[in-house]
C-alpha positions in Angstrom: 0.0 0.0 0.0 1.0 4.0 -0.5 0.0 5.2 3.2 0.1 8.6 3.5 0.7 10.4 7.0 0.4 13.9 8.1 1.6 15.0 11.4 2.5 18.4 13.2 5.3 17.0 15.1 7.9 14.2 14.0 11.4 13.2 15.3 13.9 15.3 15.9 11.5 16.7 17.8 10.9 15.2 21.2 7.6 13.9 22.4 5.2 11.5 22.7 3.5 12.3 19.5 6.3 12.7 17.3 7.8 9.1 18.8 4.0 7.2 18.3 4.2 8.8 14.7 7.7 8.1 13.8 7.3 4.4 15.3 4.1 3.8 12.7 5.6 5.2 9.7 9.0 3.1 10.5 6.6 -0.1 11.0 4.8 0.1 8.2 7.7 1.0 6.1 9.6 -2.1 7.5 6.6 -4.5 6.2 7.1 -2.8 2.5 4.2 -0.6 2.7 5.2 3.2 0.8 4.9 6.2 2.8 4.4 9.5 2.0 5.3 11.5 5.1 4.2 15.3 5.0 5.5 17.4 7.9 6.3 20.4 9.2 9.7 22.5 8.2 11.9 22.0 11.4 14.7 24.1 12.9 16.9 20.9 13.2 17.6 18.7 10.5 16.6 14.8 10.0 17.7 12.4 7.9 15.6 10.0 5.4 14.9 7.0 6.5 14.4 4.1 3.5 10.3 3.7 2.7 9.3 7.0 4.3 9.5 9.9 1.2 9.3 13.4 3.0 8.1 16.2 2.3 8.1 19.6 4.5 5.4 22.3 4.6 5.7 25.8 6.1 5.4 26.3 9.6 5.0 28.9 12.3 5.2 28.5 16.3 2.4 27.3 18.5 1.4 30.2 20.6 2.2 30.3 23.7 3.8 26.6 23.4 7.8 27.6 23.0 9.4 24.8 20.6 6.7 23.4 19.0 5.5 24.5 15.4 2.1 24.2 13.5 2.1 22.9 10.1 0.4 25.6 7.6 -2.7 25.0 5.7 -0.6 22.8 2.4 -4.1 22.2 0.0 -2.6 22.8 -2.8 1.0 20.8 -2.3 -1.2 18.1 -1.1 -3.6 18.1 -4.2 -0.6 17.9 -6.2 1.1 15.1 -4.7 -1.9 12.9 -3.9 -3.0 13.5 -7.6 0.7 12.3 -8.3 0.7 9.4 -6.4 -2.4 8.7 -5.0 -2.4 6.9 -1.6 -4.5 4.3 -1.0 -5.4 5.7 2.8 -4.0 9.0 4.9 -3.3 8.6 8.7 -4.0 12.3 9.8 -2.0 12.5 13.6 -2.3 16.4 14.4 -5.4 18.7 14.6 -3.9 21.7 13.5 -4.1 23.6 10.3 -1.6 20.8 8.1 -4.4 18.4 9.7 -7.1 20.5 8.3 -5.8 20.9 4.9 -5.6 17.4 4.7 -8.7 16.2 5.8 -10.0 18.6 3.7 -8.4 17.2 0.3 -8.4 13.6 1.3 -12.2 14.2 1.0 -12.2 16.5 -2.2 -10.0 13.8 -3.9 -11.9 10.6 -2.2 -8.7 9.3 -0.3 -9.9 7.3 2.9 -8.6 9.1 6.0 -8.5 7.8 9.7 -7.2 10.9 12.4 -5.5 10.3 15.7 -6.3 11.6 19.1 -3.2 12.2 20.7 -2.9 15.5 22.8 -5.9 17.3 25.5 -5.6 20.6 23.4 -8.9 21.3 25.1 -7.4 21.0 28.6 -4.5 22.7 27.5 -6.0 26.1 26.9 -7.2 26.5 31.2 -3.3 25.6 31.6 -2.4 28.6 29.3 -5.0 31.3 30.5 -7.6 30.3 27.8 -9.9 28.4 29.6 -12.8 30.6 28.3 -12.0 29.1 24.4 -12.1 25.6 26.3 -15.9 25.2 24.4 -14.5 26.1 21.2 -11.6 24.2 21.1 -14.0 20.7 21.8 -16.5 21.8 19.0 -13.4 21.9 16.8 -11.8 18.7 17.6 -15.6 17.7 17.3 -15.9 18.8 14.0 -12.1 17.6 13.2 -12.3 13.7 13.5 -16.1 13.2 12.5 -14.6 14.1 8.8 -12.4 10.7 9.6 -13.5 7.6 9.0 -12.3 5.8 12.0 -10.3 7.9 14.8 -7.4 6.2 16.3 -7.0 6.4 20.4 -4.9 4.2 22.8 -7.4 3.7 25.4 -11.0 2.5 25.5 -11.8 4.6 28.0 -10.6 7.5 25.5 -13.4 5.8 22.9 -16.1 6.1 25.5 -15.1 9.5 25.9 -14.9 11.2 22.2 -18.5 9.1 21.9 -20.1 11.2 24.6 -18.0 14.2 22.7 -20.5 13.5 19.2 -17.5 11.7 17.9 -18.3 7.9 17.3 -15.9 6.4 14.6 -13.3 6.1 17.7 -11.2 2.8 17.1 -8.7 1.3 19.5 -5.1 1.5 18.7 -3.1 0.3 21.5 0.3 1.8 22.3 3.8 -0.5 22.3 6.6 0.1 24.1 10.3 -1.0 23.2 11.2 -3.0 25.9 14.5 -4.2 24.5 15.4 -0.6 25.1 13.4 0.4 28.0 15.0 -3.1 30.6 16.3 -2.9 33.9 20.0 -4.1 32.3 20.5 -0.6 31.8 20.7 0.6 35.3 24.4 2.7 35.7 25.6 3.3 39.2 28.4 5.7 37.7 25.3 8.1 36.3 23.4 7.4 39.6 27.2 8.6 41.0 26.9 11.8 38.7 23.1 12.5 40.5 24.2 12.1 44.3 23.1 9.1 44.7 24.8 6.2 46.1 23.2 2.1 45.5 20.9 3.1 48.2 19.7 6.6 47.8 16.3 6.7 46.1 16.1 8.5 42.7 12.9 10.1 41.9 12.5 10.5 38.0 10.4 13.1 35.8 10.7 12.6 32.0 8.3 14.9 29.6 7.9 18.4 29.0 8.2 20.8 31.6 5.3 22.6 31.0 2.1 23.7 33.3 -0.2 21.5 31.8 2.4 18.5 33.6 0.8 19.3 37.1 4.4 20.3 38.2 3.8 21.7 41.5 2.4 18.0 42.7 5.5 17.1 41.4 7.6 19.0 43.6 5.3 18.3 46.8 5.2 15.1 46.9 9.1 14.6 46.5 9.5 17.1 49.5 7.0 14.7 51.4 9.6 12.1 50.1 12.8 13.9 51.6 10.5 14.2 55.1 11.5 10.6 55.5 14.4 10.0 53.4 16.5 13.2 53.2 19.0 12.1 51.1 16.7 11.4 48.1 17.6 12.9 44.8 15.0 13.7 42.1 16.0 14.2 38.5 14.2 15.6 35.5 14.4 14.7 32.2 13.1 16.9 29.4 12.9 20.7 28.5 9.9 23.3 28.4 8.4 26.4 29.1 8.2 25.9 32.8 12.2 24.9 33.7 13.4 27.8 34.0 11.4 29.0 36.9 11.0 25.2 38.4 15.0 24.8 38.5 16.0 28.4 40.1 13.2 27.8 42.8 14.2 24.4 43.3 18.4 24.0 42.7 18.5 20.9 44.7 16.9 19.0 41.6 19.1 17.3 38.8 18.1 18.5 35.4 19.7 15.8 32.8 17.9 18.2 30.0 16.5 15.8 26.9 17.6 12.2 26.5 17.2 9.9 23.9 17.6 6.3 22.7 19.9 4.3 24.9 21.1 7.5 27.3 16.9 8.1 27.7 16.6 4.2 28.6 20.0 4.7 31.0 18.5 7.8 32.7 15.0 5.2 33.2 17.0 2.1 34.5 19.4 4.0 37.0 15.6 5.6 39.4 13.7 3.9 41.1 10.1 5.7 41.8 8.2 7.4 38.6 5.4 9.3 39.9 3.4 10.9 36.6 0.7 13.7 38.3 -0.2 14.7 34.7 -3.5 15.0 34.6 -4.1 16.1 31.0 -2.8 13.3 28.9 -4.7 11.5 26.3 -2.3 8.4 26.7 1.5 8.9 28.6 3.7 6.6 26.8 6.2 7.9 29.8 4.2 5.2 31.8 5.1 2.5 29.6 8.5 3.1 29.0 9.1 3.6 33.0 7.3 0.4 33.7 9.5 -1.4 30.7 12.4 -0.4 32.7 11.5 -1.6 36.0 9.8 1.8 38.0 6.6 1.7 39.7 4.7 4.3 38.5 2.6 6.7 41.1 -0.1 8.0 38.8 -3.6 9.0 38.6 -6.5 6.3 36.7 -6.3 8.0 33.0 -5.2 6.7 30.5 -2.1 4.3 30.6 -2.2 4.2 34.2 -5.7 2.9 33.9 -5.0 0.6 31.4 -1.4 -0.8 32.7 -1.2 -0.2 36.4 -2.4 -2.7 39.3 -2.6 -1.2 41.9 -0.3 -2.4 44.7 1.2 -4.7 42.3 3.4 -2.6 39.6 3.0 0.9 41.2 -0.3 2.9 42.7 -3.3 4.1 40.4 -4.8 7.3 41.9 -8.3 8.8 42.2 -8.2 11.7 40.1 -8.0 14.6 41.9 -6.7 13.2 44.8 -3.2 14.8 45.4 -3.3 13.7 49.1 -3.6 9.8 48.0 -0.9 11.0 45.6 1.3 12.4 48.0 1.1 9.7 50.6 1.6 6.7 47.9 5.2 8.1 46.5 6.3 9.0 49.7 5.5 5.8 51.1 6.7 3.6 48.1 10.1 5.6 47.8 10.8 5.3 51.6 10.7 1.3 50.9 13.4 -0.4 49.2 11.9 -3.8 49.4 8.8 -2.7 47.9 10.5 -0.4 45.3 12.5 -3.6 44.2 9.0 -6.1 44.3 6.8 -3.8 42.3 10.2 -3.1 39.6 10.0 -7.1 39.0 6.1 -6.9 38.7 6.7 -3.7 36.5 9.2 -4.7 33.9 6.8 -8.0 33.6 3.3 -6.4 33.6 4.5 -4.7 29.9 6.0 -7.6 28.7 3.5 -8.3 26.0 3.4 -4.8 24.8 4.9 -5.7 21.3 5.2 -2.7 18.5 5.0 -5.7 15.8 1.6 -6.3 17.0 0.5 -3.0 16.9 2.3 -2.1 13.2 0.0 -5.2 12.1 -2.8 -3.2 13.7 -2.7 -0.5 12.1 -1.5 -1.8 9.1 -5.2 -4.2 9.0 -7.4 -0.8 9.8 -6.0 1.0 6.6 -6.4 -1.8 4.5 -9.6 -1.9 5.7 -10.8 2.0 5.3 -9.2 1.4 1.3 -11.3 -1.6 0.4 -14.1 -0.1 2.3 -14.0 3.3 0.2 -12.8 1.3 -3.2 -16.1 -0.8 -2.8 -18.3 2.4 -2.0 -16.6 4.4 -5.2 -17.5 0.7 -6.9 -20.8 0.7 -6.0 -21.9 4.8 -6.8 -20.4 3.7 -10.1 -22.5 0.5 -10.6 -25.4 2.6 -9.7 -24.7 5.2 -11.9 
């Protein structure tokens, strides 16, 4: 098949969009399939990668979202190239005005198109002082992936959700996780050495953006409830954003590591030992999987991942949401206990075990074949009818 994808954010940029992205077009490329990648212009470069042809659109920054860039309406480039080389289906990842465009051509030129739900942009705007466009911003998404024929999310409970929000073609996608990459084998006592930390200090970890919409501040309570009991505890941060600036001058006790990747991401992972996530505006958190890969309970509250992946007790603690007290008390508790840090690690690494991105390239890969035969055999039909 020629799959085409469209996405606002792709490697080198760092996130968990731009990873889930990059991961699909590299599976499907790997099993043969063609893809036409159309992207944002980026700052940094990026190489080609064999089965994934490129192309880059204009771009401007996302307000008030430092480092990011939007992908400018493209119609026309898009009309060309699909007229080209027309793909048999389009995977539309981003919401923003690229996204538009497309969805807007695919349907002009009869292209099947399935969208993916990745990012809370409507819990995003109370985070940024635009709460009051909250309405508008769900009756655009609304609008947005009912012109899809199926839209992809990683959760059912996300499905249940966009169904209550007027959108009802969601379809489950479920999320991998490398864990060949993300194992305990990776665990370094000379970078744990580098943090303060000796083979008995506890290491807190943060990786993501460091941005409001992260819930930061329960971040930094709950490791000072932490150093109450065990005052040597270190806390690193891995990652960049808006908000790091202000969280490392008001806090110079933490270790920023700044952003990691590959085999130093999975190093930085391995060498902690507690991974509390007080995000509450994630569609997914593929953070969650990757810590659990590499042997961290998780603390986190019951969305998404967590509610999907974490037993409570067992592989880390699954909060209430809302409930920073239950949040508070369950990492300080968990990283004042060795044994139990080490029992729910083994549980952790286990409980993702399964998680296999070859089983969710095949996924993916069986949904698009299924949205081209189901358009080819509409288009077949009109004609017959004609």
């Amino acid at each position: 098949m020629r799959i085409g994808i469209v996405s606002e954010t792709y490697p080198p940029e760092i996130n968990g969009v731009a990873l889930t992205v990059h991961n699909l077009a590299s599976g499907l490329a790997a099993c043969g399939h063609s893809i036409d990648l159309i992207r944002p212009r980026q700052a940094q470069s990026h190489r080609d990668e064999d089965g994934i042809d490129a192309v880059e659109v204009s771009s401007t920054a996302l307000p008030r979202y430092p480092g990011l860039r939007l992908g400018l309406p493209a119609g026309r480039l898009l009309r060309r190239r699909w007229m080209q080389r027309r793909p048999d289906a389009i995977y539309v990842a981003t919401e923003g005005p690229l996204g538009w465009s497309a969805m807007r051509m695919a349907a002009r030129l009869g292209i099947p198109v399935a969208s993916g739900f990745h990012t809370r942009f409507d819990s995003y705007a109370g985070h940024y002082g635009l709460g009051v466009f909250t309405p508008l911003v769900r009756g655009y998404l609304r609008r947005f992936h009912r012109r899809a024929a199926a839209t992809l999310v990683p959760t059912a409970a996300l499905a249940r959700e966009l169904g209550e929000l007027g959108v009802g073609s969601a379809r489950l996608l479920r999320r991998a996780v490398d864990t060949q990459l993300f194992h305990p084998s990776h665990r370094d006592q000379s970078l744990r050495a580098a943090w303060g930390a000796d083979p008995a200090t506890p290491v807190i970890l943060y990786v993501g953006r460091i941005a409001a919409e992260k819930n930061l501040q329960l971040a930094v309570r709950s490791f000072r409830a932490i150093q109450q009991q065990v005052p040597q505890a270190r806390y690193v941060w891995v990652g960049d954003g808006p908000a790091r600036a202000a969280l490392q001058a008001a806090n110079p006790d933490f270790v920023f590591a700044g952003m990691q990747r590959g085999e130093a991401l999975a190093r930085h992972y391995a060498s902690a030992d507690v991974f509390p996530f007080p995000s509450l505006s994630e569609t997914f958190g593929n953070v969650i999987l990757e810590a659990l890969a590499a042997g961290l309970p998780v603390v986190a509250y019951e969305e998404g991942a967590a509610r999907e992946h974490l037993h409570h007790g067992n592989n880390g603690y699954r909060i209430e949401p809302g409930n920073e007290e239950a949040f508070v008390a369950a990492t300080a508790t968990l990283a004042a206990n060795p044994g139990l840090i080490r029992h729910m690690g083994r549980a952790a690494h286990a409980s993702v075990a399964a998680l296999s991105p070859d089983a969710v390239i095949r996924e993916f890969e069986a949904l698009l074949r299924d949205l081209a035969k189901e358009k080819s055999h509409a288009r077949h039909a009109a004609v017959a009818h004609a």
